[in-house]
C-alpha positions as CSV (number, residue, x, y, z in Angstrom):
1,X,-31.8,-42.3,-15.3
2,X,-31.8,-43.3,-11.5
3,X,-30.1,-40.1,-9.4
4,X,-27.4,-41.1,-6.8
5,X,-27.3,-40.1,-3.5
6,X,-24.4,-37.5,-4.1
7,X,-26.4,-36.0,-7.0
8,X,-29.7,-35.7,-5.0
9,X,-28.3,-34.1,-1.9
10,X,-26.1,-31.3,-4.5
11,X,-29.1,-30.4,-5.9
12,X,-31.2,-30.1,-2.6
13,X,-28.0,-28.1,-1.3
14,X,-28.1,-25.6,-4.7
15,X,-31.7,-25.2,-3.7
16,X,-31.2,-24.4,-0.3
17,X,-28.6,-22.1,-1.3
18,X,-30.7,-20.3,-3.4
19,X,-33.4,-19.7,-0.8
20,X,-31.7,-19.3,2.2
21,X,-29.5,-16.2,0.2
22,X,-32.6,-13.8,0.2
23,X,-33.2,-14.6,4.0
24,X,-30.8,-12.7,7.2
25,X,-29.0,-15.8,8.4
26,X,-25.7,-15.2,10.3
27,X,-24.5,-18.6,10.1
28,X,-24.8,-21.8,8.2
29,X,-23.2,-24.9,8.8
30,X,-22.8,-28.3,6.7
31,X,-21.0,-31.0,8.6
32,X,-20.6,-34.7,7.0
33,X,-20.3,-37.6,6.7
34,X,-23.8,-37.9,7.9
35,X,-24.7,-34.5,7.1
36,X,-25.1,-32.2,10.0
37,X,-26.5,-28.7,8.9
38,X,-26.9,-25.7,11.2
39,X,-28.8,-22.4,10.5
40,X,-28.3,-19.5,12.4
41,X,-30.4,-16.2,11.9
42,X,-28.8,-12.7,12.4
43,X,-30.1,-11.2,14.9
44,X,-30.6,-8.0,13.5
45,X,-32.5,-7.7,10.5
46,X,-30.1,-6.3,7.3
47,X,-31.9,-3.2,5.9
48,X,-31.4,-1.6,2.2
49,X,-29.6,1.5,2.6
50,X,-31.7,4.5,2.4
51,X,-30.9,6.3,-1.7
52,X,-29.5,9.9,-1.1
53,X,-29.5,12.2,-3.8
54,X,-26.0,14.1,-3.8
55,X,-26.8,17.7,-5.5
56,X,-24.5,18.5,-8.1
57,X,-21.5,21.0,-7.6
58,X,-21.3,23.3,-10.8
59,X,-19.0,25.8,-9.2
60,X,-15.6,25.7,-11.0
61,X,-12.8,25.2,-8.6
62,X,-10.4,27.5,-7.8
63,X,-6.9,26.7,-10.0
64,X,-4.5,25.6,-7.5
65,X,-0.6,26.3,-8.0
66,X,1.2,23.5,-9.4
67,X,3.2,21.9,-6.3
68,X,6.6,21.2,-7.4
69,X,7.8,17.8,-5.5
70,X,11.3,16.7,-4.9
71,X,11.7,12.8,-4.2
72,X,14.6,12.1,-2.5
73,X,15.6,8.1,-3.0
74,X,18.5,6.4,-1.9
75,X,21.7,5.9,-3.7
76,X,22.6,3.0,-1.2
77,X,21.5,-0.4,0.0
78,X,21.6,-0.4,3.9
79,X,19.5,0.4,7.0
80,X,17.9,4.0,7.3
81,X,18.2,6.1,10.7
82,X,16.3,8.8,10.9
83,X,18.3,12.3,12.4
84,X,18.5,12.3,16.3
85,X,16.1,15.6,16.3
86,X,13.6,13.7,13.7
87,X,11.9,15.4,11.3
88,X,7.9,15.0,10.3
89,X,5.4,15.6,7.4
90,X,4.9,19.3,7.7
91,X,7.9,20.2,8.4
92,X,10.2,23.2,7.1
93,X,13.5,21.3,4.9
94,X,16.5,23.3,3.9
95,X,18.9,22.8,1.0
96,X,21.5,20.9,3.1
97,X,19.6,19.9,5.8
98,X,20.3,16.3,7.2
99,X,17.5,14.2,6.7
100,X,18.7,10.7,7.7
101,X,21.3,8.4,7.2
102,X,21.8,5.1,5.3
103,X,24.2,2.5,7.2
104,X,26.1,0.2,4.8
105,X,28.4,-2.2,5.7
106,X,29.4,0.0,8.9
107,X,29.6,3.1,7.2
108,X,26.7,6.0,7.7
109,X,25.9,7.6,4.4
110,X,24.1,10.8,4.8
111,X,20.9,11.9,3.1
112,X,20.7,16.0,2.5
113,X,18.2,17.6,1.4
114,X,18.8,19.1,-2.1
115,X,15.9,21.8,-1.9
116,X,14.0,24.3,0.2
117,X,10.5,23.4,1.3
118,X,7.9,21.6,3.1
119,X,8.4,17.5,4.3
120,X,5.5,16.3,2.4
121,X,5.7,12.4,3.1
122,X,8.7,10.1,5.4
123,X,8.5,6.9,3.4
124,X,10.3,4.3,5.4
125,X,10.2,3.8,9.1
126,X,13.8,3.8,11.5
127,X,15.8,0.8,11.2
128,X,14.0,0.0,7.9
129,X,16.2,-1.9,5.0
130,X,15.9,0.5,2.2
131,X,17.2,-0.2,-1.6
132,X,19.0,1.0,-3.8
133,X,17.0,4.1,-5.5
134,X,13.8,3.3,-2.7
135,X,12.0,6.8,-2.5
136,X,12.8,7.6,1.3
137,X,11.5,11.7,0.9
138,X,8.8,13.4,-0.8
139,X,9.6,17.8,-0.1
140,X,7.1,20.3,-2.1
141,X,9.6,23.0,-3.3
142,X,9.2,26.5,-2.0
């Protein structure tokens, strides 16, 4: 069976693959129609990364509290605004505190907090289009 031209040059491409992948080029380049190839070699020569052995912990770790976590999602479609004061992850939230507003159709709906705690997570940004039931608060209960 006579090999074609297309069949010779795929196989001497497969085999160039093949080498070249165990070497540190940077670049390789295969231009047609009359087949252009250029080889670039890195620079810097790629090294293994050195094996570290990670000793392993067998202390027990301290039983943490279980953090109760109040998400706060909105009961509108519109644009959110955050308060004119702003409030941050971190944070101290009281039951009643404003927290934002949703703007629908000209109208401000406002979001209040419904617990005590501590702002764990602001999930949308001012001026953000927020959904209907999008989580906008996250507040770990006091």
């Amino acid at each position: 069976m006579e090999e074609t031209f297309t069949s010779f040059v795929k196989n001497k491409l497969i085999n160039f693959i093949e080498k070249s992948s165990k070497s540190n080029f940077s670049e390789v380049s295969i231009k047609g129609p009359e087949l252009k190839v250029l080889i670039k070699k890195s620079e810097t020569p790629i090294l293994p990364l050195p094996h570290v052995n990670v000793p392993y912990n067998t202390a027990v770790p301290e039983e943490q509290p279980d953090i109760q976590v109040e998400e706060i999602r909105s009961s509108w479609v519109g644009i959110f605004h955050q308060t004119k004061e702003g409030i941050n992850s971190g944070d101290k939230i009281e039951t009643g505190q404003l927290l934002g507003t949703v703007k629908c159709m000209n109208l401000m709906f406002e979001i209040d907090s419904p617990v005590d705690g501590i702002l764990i997570d602001v999930m949308v940004r001012e001026d953000e289009i927020v959904e209907y039931g999008q989580l906008l608060f996250r507040i770990s209960k006091v």
